[in-house]
C-alpha positions, 0 to 999 in steps of 0.5 A: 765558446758560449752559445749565441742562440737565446729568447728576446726575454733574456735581453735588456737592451731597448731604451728611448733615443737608441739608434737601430739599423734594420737589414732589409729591402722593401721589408724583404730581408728585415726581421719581422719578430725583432720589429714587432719585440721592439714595438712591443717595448714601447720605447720611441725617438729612435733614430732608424737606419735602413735602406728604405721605409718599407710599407705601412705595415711591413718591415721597419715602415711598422716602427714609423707607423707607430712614431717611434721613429724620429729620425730616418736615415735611408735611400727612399720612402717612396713605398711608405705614405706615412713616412712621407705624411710625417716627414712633411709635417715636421713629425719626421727628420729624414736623411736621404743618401743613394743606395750605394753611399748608404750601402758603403758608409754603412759598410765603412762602420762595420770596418771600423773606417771613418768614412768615405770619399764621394762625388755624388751630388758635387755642384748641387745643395747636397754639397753644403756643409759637407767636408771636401778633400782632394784625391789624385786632382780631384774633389770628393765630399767626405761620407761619415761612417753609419753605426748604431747601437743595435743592429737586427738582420734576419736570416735563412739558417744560423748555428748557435755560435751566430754564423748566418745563411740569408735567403737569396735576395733577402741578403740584401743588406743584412751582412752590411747591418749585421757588422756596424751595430755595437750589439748585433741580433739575428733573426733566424728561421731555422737554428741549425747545430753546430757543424750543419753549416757548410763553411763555405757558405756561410755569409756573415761569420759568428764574430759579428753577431751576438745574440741569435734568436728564432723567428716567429714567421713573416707577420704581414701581408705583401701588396700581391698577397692582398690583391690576391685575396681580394 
């Protein structure tokens, strides 16, 4: 088996109109290096999976800063002003889901379903244009599957046969995004040989990720680490 472990150089994978899912929660969990390598590219009208918009400057809220984001799909943008200032100018097209639907119609693309059953906003606008089925007597409405073409997850610890260790909290998302992409990157602190792995804590294993790059370090600041300078 090949080594999984390269430089962002070696990869040609960036175009406009691609669709990214990003792990992360708040930006905790989400792949600064990879963010800023796509920003870098220069490309735009990505349609953006992720739980939420980050911040301004941090985590994928750096992608809907810069506009290169058209369309969002998340839980929340609450903690990021710009996604709200772009959304209500007509700049921004966002799809809201609960965290738990998205969590699962994500998860549901990484197996390879087509969709799941919710009851979640049943009686309300939610429901209009939404596909219903029956289960047991009673209504669900019909969740497409969430894939993308490039997903990008950060963790704690990969080997280079791309099986991952997350750091606490910012395993959030991350397995979830790192099985539903069509091509998958991990942003790693630390790249381990192979064997230094134990295998029972391993998370995410080597088959659903395909390339494993090194991390660059964290490259904003948090709201707490501001205050604190200031």
């Amino acid at each position: 088996m090949r080594s999984k472990r390269c430089a962002l150089s070696e990869l040609d994978l960036l175009r406009d109109n691609m669709t990214i899912m990003c792990g992360g929660f708040g930006g905790v969990g989400s792949p600064p290096t990879l963010i800023q390598w796509i920003l870098d590219s220069g490309i735009k009208n990505i349609t953006l999976i992720c739980n939420d918009a980050g911040f301004p400057w941090i985590g994928p809220g750096k992608l809907v800063t810069e506009k290169r984001v058209s369309t969002l799909i998340a839980s929340h943008i609450g903690s990021n002003p710009e996604a709200g200032k772009q959304m209500h100018n007509g700049e921004l097209s966002v799809q809201f889901y609960p965290q738990g639907t998205l969590a699962e119609k994500i998860r549901a693309g990484g197996m390879g379903l087509g969709g799941i059953l919710v009851d979640v906003g049943l009686g309300t606008s939610i429901e209009h244009g939404k596909q219903k089925t029956i289960v047991h007597g009673k209504e669900y409405m019909i969740e497409p599957a969430l894939t993308a073409d490039l997903s990008i997850i950060a963790c704690k610890r990969a080997d280079p046969y791309g099986n991952l260790i997350y750091d606490q909290s910012a395993r959030n998302t991350n397995p979830l995004v790192a099985q539903a992409g069509d091509v998958t990157i991990a942003e790693s602190v630390e790249i381990v040989q192979t064997g230094e792995l134990g295998p029972e804590e391993i998370i995410t294993q080597g088959v659903f990720v395909d390339h494993v790059i090194e991390s660059k370090g964290v490259d904003w600041k948090w709201v707490w680490e501001l205050k604190r300078e200031s």
